[in-house]
N, C-alpha and C positions, 0 to 999 in steps of 0.2 A: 504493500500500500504506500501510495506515495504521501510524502510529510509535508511537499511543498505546501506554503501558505499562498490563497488565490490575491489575497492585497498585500505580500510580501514586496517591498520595493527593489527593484532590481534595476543594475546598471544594460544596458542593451546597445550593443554596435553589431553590422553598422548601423548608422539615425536613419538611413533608406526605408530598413523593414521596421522600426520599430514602432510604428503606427502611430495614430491619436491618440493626446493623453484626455480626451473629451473636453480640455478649456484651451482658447487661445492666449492663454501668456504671453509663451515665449513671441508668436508671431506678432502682437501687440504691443512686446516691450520696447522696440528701436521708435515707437512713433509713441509713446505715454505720454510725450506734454500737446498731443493735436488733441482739436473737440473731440466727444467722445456724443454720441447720441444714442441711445438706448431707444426700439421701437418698440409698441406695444402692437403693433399690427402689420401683417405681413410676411410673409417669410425671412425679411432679414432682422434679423435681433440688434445687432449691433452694427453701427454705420460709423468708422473711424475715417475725418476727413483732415485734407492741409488745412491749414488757415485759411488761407483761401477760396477752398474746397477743388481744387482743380484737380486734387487726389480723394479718390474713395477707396474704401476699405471695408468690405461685409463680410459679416460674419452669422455664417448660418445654421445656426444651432442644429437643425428639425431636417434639415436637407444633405442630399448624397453630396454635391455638390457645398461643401461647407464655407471656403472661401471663396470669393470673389473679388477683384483688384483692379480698377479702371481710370484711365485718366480722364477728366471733363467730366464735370459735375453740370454741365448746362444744354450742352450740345451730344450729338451723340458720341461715344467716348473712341478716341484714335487707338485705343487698344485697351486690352482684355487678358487677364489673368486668373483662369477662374484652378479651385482647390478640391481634390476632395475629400470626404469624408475619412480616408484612410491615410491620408500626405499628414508625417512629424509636423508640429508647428512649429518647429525649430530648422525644418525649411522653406515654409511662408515667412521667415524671420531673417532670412537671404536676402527676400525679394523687399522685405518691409525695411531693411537697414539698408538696401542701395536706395530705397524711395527717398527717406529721410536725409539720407547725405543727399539726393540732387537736389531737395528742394531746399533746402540749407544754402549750398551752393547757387542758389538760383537767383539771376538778378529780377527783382523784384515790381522794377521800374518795368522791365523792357517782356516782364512775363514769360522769359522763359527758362530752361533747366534741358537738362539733360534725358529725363523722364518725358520730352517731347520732339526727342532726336529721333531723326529714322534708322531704320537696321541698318546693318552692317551690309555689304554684298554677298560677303563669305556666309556661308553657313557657320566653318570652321570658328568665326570670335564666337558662338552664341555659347558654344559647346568646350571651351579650351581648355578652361577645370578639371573636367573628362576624360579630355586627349593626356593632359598634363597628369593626371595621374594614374595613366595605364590602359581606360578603358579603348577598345579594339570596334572597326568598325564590323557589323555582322551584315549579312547577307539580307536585300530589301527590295523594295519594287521598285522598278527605272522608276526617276524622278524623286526619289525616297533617299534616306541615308538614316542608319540607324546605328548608334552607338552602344556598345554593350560593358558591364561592368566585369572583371575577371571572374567573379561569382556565380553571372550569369543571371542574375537574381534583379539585374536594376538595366536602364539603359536612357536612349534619348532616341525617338524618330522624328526627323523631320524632312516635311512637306515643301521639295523645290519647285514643285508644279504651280502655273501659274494658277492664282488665285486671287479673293478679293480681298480687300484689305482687312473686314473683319473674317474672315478664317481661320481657322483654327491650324496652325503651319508647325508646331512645335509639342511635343508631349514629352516632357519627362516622367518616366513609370518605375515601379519599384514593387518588387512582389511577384510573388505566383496570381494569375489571374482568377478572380473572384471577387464578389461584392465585399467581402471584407478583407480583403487579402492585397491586393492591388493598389496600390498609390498613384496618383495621375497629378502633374502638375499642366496644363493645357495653355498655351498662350496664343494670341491671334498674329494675324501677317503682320502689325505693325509696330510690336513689341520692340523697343528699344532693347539690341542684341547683350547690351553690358549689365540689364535688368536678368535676362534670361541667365547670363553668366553667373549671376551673384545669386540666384538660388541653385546653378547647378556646382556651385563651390560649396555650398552648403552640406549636399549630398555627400560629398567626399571628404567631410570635417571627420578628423579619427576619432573625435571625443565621443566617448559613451552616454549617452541618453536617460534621463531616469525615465522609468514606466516600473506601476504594480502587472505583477504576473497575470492576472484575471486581464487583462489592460492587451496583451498578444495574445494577437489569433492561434489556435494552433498548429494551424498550417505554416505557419511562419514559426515559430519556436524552435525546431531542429536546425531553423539557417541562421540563426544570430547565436551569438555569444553572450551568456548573460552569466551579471556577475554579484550578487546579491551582497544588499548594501550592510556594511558594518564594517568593524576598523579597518580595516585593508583598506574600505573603499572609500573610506573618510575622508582620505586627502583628496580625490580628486573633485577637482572643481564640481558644482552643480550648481543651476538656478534655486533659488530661495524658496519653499516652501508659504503660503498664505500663514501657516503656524508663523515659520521662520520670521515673517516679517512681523507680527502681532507680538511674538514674545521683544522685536527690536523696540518695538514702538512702547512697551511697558517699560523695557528696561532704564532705555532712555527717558521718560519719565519720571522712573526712579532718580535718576542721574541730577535730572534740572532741578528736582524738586530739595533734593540734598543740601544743590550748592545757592540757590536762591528759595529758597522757601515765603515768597511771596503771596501766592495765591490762594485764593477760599480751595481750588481744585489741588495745588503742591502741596498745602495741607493735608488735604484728605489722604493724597499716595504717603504722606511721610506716615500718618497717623496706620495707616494699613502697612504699611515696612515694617512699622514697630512692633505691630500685634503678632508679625508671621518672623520676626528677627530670634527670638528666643529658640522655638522649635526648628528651626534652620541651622542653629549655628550648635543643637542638642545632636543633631542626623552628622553634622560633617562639620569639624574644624576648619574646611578648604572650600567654600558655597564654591560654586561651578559660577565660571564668567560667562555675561549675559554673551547671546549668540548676536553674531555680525551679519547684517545682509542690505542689501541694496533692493529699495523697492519695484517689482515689476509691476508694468499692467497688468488691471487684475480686473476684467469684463466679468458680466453677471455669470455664473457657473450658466453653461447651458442646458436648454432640456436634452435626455435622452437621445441619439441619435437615431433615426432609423434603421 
């Protein structure tokens, strides 16, 4: 009988198979200071835009299709990046930290950015990540080019046939084929090629993934490497847990209220220190230091996905 725990947290590489973690954080965290609009009706739940708005960013909780990514907020949009349901959000987080550097970058006056560049000629810039780290091209239909990962498990097709400017020309996939199994990253003709690049550099990041076990399909289980988290895996890096960040925001609390105790509220936390200080310091002569983390975007948990 197996002992495995189904909400055991476990490290997972590569980030290709290791699916949805059901919330988009990490995709949301390169753009956490743009508006943020929460729908109450519609299929999209969360619409993250620029200031501007000439970037949109949905997120859809309820849907196969979970991301979606488009320029033009007014007019119909010069391109298209849609997500789904199966694609890490730590490779929608590719695509959401090259957005944020161009419109950073972008002069303001003259309205434009790099996010409103046209492709490349080559197919070869959209894909270089790819080529740069190994993968081979596989066998595909004239007018087609299809990239494969050494695994065999991930790749890139794209469509050189002429088409229209919204088409769909590019898919990055990942997985054994099936509705839960499959990762599909999908962009149109006119996706700016260095947008495409910076999520497929994503794919190829070596760093391990957190996801609970219940969280991988199990058709995908046998082709990752998982490494179940506890001291070994302590060191390596990992985004911040919503716990993680609540136990920061006490701690620091604690801290301000110590050194300035001004407040009707700094009060309260000193008077609450004091009451839990006795029984704290009875458990352990060395209280544990408060934990360190940097706040991610943190969208409404979604419902269920299909």
């Amino acid at each position: 009988m197996s002992t495995q725990q189904p909400y055991q947290e476990v490290l997972v590489s590569p980030v290709y198979l290791a699916g949805s973690n059901g919330t988009g954080d990490a995709g949301f965290a390169p753009v956490a200071q743009w508006p943020h609009h929460y729908l109450d009706e519609g299929p999209c739940q969360l619409l993250v835009t620029s200031p501007d708005q000439r970037i949109r960013i949905g997120w859809f909780g309820d849907d196969f299709e979970l991301w979606k990514t488009a320029e033009d907020a007014v007019s119909a949009p010069l391109w298209t990046a849609t997500f789904n349901h199966v694609t890490p959000a730590e490779m929608v987080a590719g695509l959401t930290t090259a957005l944020a550097h161009d419109y950073a970058e972008a002069d303001a006056i003259d309205g434009n950015g790099r996010f409103l560049a046209s492709p490349s000629l080559y197919w070869a810039d959209a894909v270089r990540p790819l080529t740069d780290a190994g993968w081979t091209r596989g066998a595909a239909e004239r007018g087609t080019v299809e990239i494969i990962a050494p695994d065999g498990q991930a790749g890139v097709l794209i469509d050189n046939r002429l088409s229209d400017w919204d088409d769909e020309t590019v898919t990055l996939w990942a997985g054994p084929p099936g509705w839960g199994t499959r990762a599909e990253a999908v962009f149109t003709a006119r996706t700016p090629s260095h947008l495409i690049a910076a999520t497929a550099a994503a794919m190829t990041d070596p760093a391990p993934v957190m996801r609970e076990r219940h969280q991988l399909d199990r058709k995908v289980e046998h082709l990752v490497t998982l490494t179940p988290v506890g001291p070994a895996a302590s060191q390596i890096s990992r985004a911040p847990t919503p716990l993680d960040v609540r136990r920061t925001a006490v701690a620091q609390a604690v801290r301000r209220a110590a050194r300035f105790p001004q407040t009707a509220a700094d009060l309260r936390v000193m008077a609450a220190r004091s009451r839990t200080a006795t029984p704290a310091q009875n458990r352990s002569s060395n209280p544990a230091p408060a934990l360190g983390a940097s706040p991610l975007a943190s969208p409404s948990t979604p419902r269920r996905s299909r």
